[in-house]
C-alpha positions in Angstrom: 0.0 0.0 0.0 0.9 3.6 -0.2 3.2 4.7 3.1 2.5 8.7 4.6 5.0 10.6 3.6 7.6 11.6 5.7 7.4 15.1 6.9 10.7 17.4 7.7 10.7 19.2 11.1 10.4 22.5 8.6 6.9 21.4 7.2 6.5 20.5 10.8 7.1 23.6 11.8 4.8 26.0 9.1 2.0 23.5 10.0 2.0 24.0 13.5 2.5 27.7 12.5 -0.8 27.7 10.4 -2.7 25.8 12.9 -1.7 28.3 15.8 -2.8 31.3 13.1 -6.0 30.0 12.8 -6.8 29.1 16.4 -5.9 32.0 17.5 -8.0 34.1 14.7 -10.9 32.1 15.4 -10.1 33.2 19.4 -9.9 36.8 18.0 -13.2 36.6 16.4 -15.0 35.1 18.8 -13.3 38.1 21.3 -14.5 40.7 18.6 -18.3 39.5 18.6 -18.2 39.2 22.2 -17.2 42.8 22.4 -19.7 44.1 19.9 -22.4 42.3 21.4 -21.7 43.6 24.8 -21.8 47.2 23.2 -25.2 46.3 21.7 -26.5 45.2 24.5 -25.6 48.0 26.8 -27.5 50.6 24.1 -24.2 51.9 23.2 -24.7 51.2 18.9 -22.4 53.9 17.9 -19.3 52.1 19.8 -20.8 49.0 18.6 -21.3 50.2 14.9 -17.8 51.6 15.2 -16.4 48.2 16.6 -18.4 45.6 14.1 -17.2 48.0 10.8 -13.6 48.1 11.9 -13.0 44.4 12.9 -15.6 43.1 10.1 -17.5 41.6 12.7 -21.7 41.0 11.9 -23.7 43.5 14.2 -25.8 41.0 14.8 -23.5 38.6 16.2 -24.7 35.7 19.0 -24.0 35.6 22.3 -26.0 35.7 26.0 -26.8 38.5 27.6 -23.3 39.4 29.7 -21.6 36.9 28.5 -18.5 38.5 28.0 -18.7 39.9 31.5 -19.1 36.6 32.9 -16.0 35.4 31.1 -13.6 38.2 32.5 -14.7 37.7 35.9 -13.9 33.9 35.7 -10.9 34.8 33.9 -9.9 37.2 36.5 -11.0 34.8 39.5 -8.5 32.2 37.8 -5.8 34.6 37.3 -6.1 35.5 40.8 -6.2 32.4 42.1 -3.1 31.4 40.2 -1.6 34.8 41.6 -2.5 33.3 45.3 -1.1 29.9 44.7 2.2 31.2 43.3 2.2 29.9 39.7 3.7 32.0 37.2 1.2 34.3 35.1 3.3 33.1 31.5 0.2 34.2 29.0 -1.9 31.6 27.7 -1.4 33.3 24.1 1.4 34.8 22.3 -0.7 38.2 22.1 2.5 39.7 19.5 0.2 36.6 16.7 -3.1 38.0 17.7 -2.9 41.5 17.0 -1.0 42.5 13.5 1.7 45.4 13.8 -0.3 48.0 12.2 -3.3 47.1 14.7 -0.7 47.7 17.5 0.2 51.3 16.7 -3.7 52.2 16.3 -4.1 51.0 19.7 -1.0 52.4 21.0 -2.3 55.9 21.7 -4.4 54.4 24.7 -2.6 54.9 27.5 -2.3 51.7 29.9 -4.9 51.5 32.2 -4.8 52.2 35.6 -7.1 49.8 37.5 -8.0 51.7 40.4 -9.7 54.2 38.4 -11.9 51.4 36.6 -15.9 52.1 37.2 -16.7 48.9 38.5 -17.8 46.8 41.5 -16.5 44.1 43.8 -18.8 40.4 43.4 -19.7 38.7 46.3 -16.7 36.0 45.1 -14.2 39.3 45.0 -13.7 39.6 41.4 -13.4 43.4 40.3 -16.1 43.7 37.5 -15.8 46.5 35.2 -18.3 48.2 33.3 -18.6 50.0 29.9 -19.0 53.8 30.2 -19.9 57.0 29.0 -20.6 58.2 26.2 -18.0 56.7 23.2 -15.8 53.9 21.7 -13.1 56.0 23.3 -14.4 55.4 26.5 -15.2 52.1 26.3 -11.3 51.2 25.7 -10.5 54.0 27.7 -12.2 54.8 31.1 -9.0 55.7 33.2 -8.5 59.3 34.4 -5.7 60.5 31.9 -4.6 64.1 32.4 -3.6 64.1 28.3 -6.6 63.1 26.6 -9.2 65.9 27.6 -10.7 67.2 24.4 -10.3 71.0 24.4 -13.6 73.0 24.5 -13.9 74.8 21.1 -13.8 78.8 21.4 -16.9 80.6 21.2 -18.1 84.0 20.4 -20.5 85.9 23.4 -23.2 88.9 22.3 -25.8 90.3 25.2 -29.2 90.0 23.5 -31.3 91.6 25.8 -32.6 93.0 29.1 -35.3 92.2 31.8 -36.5 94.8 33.7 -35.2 92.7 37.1 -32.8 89.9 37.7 -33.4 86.9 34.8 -34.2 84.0 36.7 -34.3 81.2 34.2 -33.8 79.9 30.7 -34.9 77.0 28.4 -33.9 75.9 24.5 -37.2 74.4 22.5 -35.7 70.7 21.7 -35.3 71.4 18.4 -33.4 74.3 19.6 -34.8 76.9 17.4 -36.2 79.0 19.8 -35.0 80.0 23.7 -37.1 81.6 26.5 -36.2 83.6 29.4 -38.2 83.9 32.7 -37.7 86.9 35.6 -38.1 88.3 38.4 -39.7 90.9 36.8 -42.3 88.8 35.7 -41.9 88.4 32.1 -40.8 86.1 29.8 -39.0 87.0 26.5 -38.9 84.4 23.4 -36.1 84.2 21.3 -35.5 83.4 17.4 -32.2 81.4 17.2 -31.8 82.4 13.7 -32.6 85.5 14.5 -29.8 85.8 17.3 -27.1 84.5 14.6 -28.1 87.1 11.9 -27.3 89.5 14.4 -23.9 88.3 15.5 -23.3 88.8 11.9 -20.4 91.0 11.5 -21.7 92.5 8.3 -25.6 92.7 9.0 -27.0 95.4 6.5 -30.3 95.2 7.7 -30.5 97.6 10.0 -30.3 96.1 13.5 -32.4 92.6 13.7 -34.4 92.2 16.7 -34.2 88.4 18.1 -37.0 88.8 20.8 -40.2 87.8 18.9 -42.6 87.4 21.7 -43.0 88.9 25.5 -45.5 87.4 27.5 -47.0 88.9 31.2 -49.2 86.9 32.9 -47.3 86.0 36.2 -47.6 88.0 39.2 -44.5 86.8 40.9 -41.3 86.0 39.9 -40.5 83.3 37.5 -38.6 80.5 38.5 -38.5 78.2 35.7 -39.9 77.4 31.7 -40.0 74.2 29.3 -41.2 73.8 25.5 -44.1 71.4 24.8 -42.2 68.3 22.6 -43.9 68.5 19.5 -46.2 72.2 19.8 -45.5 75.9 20.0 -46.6 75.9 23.4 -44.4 77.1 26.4 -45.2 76.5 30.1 -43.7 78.5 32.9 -44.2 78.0 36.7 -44.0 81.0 39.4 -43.8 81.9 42.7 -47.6 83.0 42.5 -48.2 79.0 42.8 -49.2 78.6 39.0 -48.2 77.2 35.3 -49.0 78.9 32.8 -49.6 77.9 28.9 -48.5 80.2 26.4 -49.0 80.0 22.3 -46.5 80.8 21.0 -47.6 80.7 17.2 -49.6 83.9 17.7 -47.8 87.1 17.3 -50.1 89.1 19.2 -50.9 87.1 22.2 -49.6 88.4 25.7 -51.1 86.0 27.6 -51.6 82.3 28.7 -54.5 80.4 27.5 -54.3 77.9 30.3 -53.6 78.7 33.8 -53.2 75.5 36.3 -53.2 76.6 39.9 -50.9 74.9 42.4 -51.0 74.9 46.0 -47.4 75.3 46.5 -44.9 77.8 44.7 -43.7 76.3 41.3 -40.3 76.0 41.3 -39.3 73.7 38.3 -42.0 72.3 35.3 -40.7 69.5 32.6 -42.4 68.3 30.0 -43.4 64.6 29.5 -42.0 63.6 25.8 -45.4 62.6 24.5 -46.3 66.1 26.0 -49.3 64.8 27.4 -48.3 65.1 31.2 -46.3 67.8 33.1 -44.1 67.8 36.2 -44.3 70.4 38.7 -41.2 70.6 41.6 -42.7 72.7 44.4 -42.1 73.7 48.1 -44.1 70.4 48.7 -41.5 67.3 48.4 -42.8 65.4 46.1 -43.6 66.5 42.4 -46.9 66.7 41.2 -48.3 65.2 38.3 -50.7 66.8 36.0 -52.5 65.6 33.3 -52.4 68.4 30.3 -55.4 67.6 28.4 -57.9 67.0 32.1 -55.4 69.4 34.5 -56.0 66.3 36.9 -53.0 66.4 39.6 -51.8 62.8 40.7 -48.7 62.2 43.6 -46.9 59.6 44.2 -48.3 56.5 46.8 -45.4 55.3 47.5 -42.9 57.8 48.7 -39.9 57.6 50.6 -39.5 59.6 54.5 -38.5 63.1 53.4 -37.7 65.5 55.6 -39.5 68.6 56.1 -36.6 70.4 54.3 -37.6 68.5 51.0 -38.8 71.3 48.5 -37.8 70.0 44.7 -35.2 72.6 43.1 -35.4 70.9 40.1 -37.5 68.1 38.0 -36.9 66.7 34.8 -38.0 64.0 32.7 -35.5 61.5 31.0 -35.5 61.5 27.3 -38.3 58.6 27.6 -40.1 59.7 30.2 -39.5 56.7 31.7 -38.0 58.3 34.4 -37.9 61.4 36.0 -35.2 63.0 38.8 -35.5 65.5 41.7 -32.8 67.7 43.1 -33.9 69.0 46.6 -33.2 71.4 49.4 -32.3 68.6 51.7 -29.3 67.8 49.6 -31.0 64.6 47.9 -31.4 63.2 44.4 -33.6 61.1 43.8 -35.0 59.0 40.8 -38.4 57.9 40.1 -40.5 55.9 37.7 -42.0 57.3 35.5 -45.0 55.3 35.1 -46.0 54.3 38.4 -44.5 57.1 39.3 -42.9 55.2 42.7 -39.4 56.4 43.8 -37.1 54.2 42.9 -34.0 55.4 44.2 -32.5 57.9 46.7 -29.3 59.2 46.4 -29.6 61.0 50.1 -27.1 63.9 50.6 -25.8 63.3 47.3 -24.5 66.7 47.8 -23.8 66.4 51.4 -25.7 68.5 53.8 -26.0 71.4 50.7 -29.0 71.9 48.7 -29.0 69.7 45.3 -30.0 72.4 42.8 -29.9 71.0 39.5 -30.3 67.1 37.9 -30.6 66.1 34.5 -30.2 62.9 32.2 -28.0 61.9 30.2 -29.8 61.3 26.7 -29.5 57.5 27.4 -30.4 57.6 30.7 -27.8 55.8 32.1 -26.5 58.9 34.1 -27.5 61.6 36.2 -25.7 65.0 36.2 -26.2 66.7 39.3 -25.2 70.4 41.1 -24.9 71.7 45.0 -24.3 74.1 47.1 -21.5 72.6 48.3 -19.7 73.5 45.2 -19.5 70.1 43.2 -20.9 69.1 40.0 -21.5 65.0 40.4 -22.3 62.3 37.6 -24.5 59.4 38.9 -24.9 56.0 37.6 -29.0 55.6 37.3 -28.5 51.9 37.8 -26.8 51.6 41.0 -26.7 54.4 41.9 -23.1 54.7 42.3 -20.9 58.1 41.7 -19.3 57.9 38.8 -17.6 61.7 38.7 -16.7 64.6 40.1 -16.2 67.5 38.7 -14.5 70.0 40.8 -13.1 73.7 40.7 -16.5 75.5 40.4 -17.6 77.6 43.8 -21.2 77.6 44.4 -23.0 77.8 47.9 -25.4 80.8 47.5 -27.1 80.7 44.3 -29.2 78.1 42.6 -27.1 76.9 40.0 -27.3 74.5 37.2 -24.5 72.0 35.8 -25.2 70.8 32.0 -24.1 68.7 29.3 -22.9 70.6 26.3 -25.1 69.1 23.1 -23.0 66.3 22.4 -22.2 65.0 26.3 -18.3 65.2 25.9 -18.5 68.4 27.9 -20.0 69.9 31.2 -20.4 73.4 32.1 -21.4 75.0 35.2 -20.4 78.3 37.1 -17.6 79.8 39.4 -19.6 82.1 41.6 -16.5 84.5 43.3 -14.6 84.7 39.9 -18.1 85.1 37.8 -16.6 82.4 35.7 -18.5 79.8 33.1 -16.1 76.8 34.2 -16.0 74.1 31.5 -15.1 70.2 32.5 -14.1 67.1 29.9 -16.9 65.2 30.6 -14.9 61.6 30.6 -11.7 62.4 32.5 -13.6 65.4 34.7 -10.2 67.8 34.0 -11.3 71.2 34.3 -10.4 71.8 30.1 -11.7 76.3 29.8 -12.4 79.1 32.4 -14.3 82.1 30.4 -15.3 85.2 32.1 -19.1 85.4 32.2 -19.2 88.8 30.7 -22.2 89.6 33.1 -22.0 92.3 36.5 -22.6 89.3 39.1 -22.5 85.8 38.7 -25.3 84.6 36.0 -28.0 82.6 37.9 -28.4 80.6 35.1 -26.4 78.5 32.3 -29.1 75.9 29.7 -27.1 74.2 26.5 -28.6 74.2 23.0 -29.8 70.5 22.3 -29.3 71.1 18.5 -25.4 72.3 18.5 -22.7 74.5 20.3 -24.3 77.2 21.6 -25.5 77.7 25.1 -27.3 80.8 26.7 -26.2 82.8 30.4 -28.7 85.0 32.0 -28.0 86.6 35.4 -28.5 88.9 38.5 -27.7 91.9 36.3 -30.9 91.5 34.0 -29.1 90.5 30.8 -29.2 87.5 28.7 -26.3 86.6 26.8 -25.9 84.2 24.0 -23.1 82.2 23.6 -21.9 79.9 20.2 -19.1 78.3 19.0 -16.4 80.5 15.9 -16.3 78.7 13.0 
């Protein structure tokens, strides 16, 4: 019969070669499904996209919920046991054959990881588990604190647009952020044209001068202390210290006042709009929100509501980009977060900001984060979740003043306010380095900072009547 050819110990040699390539590019595949899977799963399909495109990997690729998870906790359980019993950690795989040279330099420009700066928990069994995070592909590989890669915030060009006849209170962008309105002490609101505003910061406007207030509306007897835009019509809301909300058209040129009026018990001191626009929050002096019904001005509260203290007046309420959810910063110093069907707390981060008044909370557009503000002079990102801080943001002094903390439009930056410099103070969202300082250009601290949703352009409006607009130089 035929005999098997002998092989040499080179043949040998490219064989085992090939079958290592292909084991281990199997292993690789497998690792790159498992990572764009994860991403999928965790709502983050940008990084996901982003992932599957570059590796070639199917966006729809197999695999059980937290799978991959699961496997680096057991891997890390293993490696720490082996670390316990003393055998040496010689890598399972040649990683120099898994990833090819030019895939090394791309990934060279993440800086090592430093694994006490991992957001992550301990298991019961003591494995460190660490989870995805905000925002990008860059942070998913990326989470650690690294001084060198805050973005810079771009510069941006300031003009004063107008002026209350007392301090101005408050400000909101429509969410298509074409329009932006401005509440007082004085007791007026003034609506703003964005288009308008940007045909006047024209340096070569020929037009004579171009008036970007469109609308004032009086209807409030008291100060204003907050506004919102209904989702979808040109209606505005505002809420006062004379214990109402008040509905505003905005469509008609000549209308000065509300055509719906819902009377509170309590002094209104934040409104937010349910996304189907159908149901509106009220924060009061009273510590929980109330719910209103637009269309039957029916109020509902919450059954089941955790022991608040007498202290518990809502600074701030606002609806996540679902509605369902909705968060409360109160006096007491608490945030807490609440479902938004039932409308049941479910959770309480209490003295999130210490024993200082919480002042501002907001979503992020995912939901998986609460951005928070206090008195005691920090600006705070919260994992919904858990529960669990995730940042600080530091180097902005506020203790008097209720003061906001936002997202710029696309959630790589925060901004707040430095109340003894009179300083907008702007943070790299992901690392939390404190990345521009720009003087506020207004007599006094502003009371008030709100970000276009649409693109980079934010609005400041302060204790020295004036409301200035702020965008980005292209």
């Amino acid at each position: 019969g035929l005999s098997k050819p002998k092989m040499d110990s080179n043949n040998n040699n490219s064989c085992s070669i090939l079958e290592k390539t292909l084991r281990d590019g199997k292993l690789f595949r497998q690792v790159n499904s498992l990572i764009v899977a994860h991403l999928r799963d965790h709502n983050l399909s940008q990084a996901a996209n982003a992932v599957a495109s570059a590796t070639m990997t199917p966006l729809n690729a197999e695999a059980p919920q937290n799978r991959l998870t699961e496997l680096v906790a057991k891997g890390l359980a293993v490696e720490k046991d082996e670390i316990l019993r003393g055998v040496p950690s010689n890598s399972l795989y040649d990683t120099s054959t898994l990833i090819p040279a030019t895939a090394t330099a791309a990934y060279g420009s993440i800086p090592a990881p430093r694994a006490a700066t991992y957001f992550g928990e301990m298991t019961t069994a003591g494995v460190w588990i660490s989870y995805p995070n905000l925002f990008s592909v860059r942070s998913y590989y990326a989470v650690q604190d690294t001084k060198g890669s805050s973005k810079s915030f771009p510069k941006h060009e300031t003009r004063h647009l107008s002026e209350h006849k007392n301090i101005a209170r408050c400000a909101r962008f429509s969410p298509d952020g074409r329009f932006i309105a401005t509440g007082s002490a004085d007791t007026s609101i003034k609506l703003f044209e964005v288009a308008k505003i940007k045909q006047m910061m024209l340096p070569d406007s020929t037009d004579g001068p171009v008036r970007p207030v469109i609308r004032t509306f009086y209807d409030h007897i008291q100060p204003i202390n907050d506004l919102d835009f209904h989702p979808q019509n040109t209606v505005l809301i505002s809420g006062g210290k004379d214990h109402t909300i008040k509905f505003f058209d905005f469509s008609k040129a000549t209308a000065k006042r509300a055509f719906r009026v819902i009377q509170d018990t309590h002094n209104v001191r934040s409104v937010s709009f349910h996304p189907s626009g159908d149901f509106l929050l009220a924060g009061t002096d009273h510590p929980i929100a109330h719910l209103y019904d637009v269309n039957t001005f029916q109020c509902y509260l919450s059954a089941n509501v955790p022991e608040i203290s007498v202290n518990g007046a809502i600074n701030q309420v606002r609806y996540s980009s679902t509605g369902g959810m909705y968060v409360t910063a109160s006096k007491d110093g608490a945030i807490r977060l609440w479902d938004g069907v039932s409308a049941n707390c479910v959770r309480s981060i209490v003295g999130a900001h210490g024993t200082a008044e919480a002042t501002s909370a907001n979503f992020t557009k995912d939901q998986r984060f609460v951005l928070s503000c206090g008195k005691d002079s920090t600006v705070k990102l919260w994992e919904v979740s858990s529960g669990r801080l995730v940042k600080q943001y530091l180097g902005a002094t506020h203790t008097q003043l209720r003061f906001q903390a936002v997202f710029n439009d696309t959630e790589e930056f925060v901004l707040s306010i430095d109340e003894p410099s009179n300083e907008i103070v702007i943070w790299d969202a992901l690392t939390a380095e404190k990345v521009a300082k720009w003087s506020s250009n207004h007599i006094g601290a502003p009371r008030w900072i709100e970000h276009s949703p649409a693109e980079a352009a934010f609005i400041t409006c302060g204790t020295d009547r004036s409301v200035r607009f702020w965008k980005e130089i292209l």
